[in-house]
N, C-alpha and C positions, 0 to 999 in steps of 0.2 A: 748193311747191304749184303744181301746173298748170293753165293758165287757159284759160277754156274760151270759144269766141266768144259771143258775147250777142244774142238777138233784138231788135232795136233800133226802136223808131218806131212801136209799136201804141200805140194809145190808144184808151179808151174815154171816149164823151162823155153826159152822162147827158139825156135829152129835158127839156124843160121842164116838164112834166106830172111827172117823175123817175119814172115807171111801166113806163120802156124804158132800155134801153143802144144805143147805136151802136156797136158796135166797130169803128173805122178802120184800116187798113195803116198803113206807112212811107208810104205815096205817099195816104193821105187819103181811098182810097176806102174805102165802108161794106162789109164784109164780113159784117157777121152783125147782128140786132137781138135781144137780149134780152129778152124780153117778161114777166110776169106778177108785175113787183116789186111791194112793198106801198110807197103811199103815203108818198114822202118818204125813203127809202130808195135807196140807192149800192149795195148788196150783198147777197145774198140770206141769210133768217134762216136758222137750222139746222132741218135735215131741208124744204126747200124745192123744189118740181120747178121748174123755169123753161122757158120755149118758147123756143128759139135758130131765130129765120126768118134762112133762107139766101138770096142773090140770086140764085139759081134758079128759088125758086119754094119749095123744100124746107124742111121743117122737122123737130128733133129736140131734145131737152129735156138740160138741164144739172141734175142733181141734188145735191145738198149736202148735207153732212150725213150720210153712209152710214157705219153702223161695221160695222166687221168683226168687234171684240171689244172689251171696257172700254168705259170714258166718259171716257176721257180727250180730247183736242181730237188729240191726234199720234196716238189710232186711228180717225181718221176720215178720210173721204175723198170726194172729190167725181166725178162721173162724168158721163160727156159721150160717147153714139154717133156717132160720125160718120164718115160714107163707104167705112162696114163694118167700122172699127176701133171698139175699145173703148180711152177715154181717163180715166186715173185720175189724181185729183191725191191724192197720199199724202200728207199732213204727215208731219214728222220732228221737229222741233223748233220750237220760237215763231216763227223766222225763216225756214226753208224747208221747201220741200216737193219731192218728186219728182214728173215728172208721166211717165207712163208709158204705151206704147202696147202693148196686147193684153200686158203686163206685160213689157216690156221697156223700163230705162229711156231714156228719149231725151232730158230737158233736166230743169233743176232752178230752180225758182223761188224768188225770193227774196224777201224783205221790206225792200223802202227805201225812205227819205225820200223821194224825188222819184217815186214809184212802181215796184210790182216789177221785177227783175231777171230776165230767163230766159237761164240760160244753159248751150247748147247740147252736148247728147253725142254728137248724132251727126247724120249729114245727114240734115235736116228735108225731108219735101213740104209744097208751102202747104197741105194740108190738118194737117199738123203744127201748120205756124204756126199756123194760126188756134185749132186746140184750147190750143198753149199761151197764147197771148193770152189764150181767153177763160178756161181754168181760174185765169191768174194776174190777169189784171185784174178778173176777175168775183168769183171767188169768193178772193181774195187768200190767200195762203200763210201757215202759222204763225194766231200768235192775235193779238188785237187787244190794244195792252198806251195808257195815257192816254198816255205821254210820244211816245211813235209817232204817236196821233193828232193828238196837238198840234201835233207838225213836221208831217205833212201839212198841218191845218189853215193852221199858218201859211207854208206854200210853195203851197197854190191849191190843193190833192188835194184830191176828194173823199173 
């Protein structure tokens, strides 16, 4: 099996109000804020628009929940414009998802315990980075299964 390098050091941090995301780099600056969560809420429900403000100034929406065909959770997919690419996170199975630029894949998120895994298919721009952060941190790969949530709960994950 070939192993592939890993995005390392993004985090998101939820506001106190929980009605925002911060999303952080490796180095702790805020890169993007997630805005328009429902009350009490880490992740967006299904079929959700979300506003992503950029520190520019700019802003563009994170959508969830998109299917392309069936109802099943692995035909759906989540979608993010940003800086004239188009950014798809595809599930595939319970535990990852492909996330894909203008439909070429570039990195594969994954589902773990100490929060996802992105890991890397080909050389990323930081505008990469930050799509895969926020497709894997926001809108999390795979499904939501109790004994998953239970290790995050009890490792500090939201």
């Amino acid at each position: 099996m070939t192993s592939f390098p890993l995005v390392r050091g993004w985090q998101v941090v939820p506001r106190p109000d929980r009605t925002s995301l911060d999303v952080l780099d490796a180095t702790g600056r805020p890169r993007a804020r997630v805005v328009g969560l429902r009350p009490r809420r880490t992740t967006p429900a299904g079929r959700e628009v979300l506003q992503v403000l950029l520190p520019d100034g700019s802003a563009t929406t994170l959508t969830n929940g998109t299917r392309w065909w069936g109802g099943r959770r692995a035909r759906t997919r989540g979608l993010l414009p940003l800086a004239g690419h188009a950014y798809v996170l595809q599930h595939c199975t319970g535990r990852r998802a492909r996330v894909l630029r203008d439909g070429a894949w570039i990195a594969t998120a994954r589902r773990d315990v100490p929060g996802p895994t992105i890991e890397v298919r080909t050389v990323l721009t930081p505008d990469d980075e930050l799509a895969c952060a926020l497709l894997a941190h926001v809108l999390r790969p795979g499904r939501d299964s109790v004994l998953g949530n239970l290790a995050e709960l009890l490792n500090g994950f939201p």
